[in-house]
N, C-alpha and C positions, 0 to 999 in steps of 0.2 A: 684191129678195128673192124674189119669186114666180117669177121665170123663173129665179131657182137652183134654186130644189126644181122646176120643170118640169126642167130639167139633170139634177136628182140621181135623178127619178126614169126619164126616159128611160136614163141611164145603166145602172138597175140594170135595167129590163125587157132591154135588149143582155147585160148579166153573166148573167142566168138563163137567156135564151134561148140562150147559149153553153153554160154547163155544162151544160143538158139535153141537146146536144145531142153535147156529149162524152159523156155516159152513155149515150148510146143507142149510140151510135158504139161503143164499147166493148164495151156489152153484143151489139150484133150479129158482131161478133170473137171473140168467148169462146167460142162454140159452134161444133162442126164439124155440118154437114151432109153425106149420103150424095150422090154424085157420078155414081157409076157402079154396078149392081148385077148380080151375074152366078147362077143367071138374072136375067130381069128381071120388073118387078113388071106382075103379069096375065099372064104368057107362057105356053106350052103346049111344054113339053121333053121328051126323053127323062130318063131318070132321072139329075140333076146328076153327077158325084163330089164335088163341093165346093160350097161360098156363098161369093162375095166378094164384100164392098163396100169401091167404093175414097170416101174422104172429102175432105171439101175442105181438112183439117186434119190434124195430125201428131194420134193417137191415144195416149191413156197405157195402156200394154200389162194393166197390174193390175189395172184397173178399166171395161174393155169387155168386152163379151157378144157372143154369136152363137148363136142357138139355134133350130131347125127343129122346128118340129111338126106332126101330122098330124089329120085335120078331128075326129078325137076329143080332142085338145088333149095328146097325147102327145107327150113330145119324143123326134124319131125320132136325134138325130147324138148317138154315144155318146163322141165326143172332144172335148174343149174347146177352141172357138173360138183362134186365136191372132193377133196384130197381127203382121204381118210383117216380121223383123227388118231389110232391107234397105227396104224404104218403110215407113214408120211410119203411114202414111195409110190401109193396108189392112186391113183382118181378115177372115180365112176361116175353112171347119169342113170337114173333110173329112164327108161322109157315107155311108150305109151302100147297099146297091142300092134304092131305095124304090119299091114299088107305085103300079101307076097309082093316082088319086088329086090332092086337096086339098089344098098344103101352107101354111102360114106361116111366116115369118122374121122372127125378134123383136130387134131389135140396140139395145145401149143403148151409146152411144158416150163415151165421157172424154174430151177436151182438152185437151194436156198440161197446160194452164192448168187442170184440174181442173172445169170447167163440163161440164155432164152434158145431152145430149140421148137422146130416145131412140123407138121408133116401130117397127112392123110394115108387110111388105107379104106376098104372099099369089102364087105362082105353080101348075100344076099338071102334075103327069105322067102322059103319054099312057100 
């Protein structure tokens, strides 16, 4: 009788250590991350026309952001970010001529799957 409950409990330490480790598994799938960033983060550019980042993940176009601001915390791009309709992985923003200067890029990303990441990086023009 004692080496069945040794059995039953070894068993169920295997059963939990599995499903943890499907949740985790899962959980690291559900969010897309930034891949590739144009500029890039730190760089020293002429003044962009655009922001792109491409993801590692198909993007849900209604519920992702893109937005540029300048070292006063203004948002300099007066058109609204869009996912690109031929890769779904992309969002850009066209922007306007900007001043040498400080800028940031604030992008909060959807997955089609609905899981939400999101994150700033900071480039500057000469």
């Amino acid at each position: 009788m004692k080496e069945h409950g040794n059995v039953c409990r070894q068993l169920a330490k295997k059963c939990l250590a599995s499903v943890a480790a499907l949740c985790l598994a899962s959980a690291a799938f559900a969010h897309v991350f930034p891949q590739k960033q144009e500029p890039g983060a730190g760089t020293t550019v002429a003044s962009p026309q655009r922001i792109k980042i491409a993801f590692d993940g198909q993007l849900e176009p209604s519920f992702s952001t893109l937005t540029v601001t300048d070292t006063s915390g203004k948002q300099v791009n007066t058109v609204k970010a869009a996912v690109d309709a031929e890769q779904s992985t992309v969002i850009s923003v066209p922007l306007p001529s900007l001043s040498a200067g400080h800028y940031t890029v604030h992008w909060a990303a959807v997955a089609s799957d609905g899981h939400r990441t999101h994150g700033d990086y900071s480039f500057d023009v000469k």
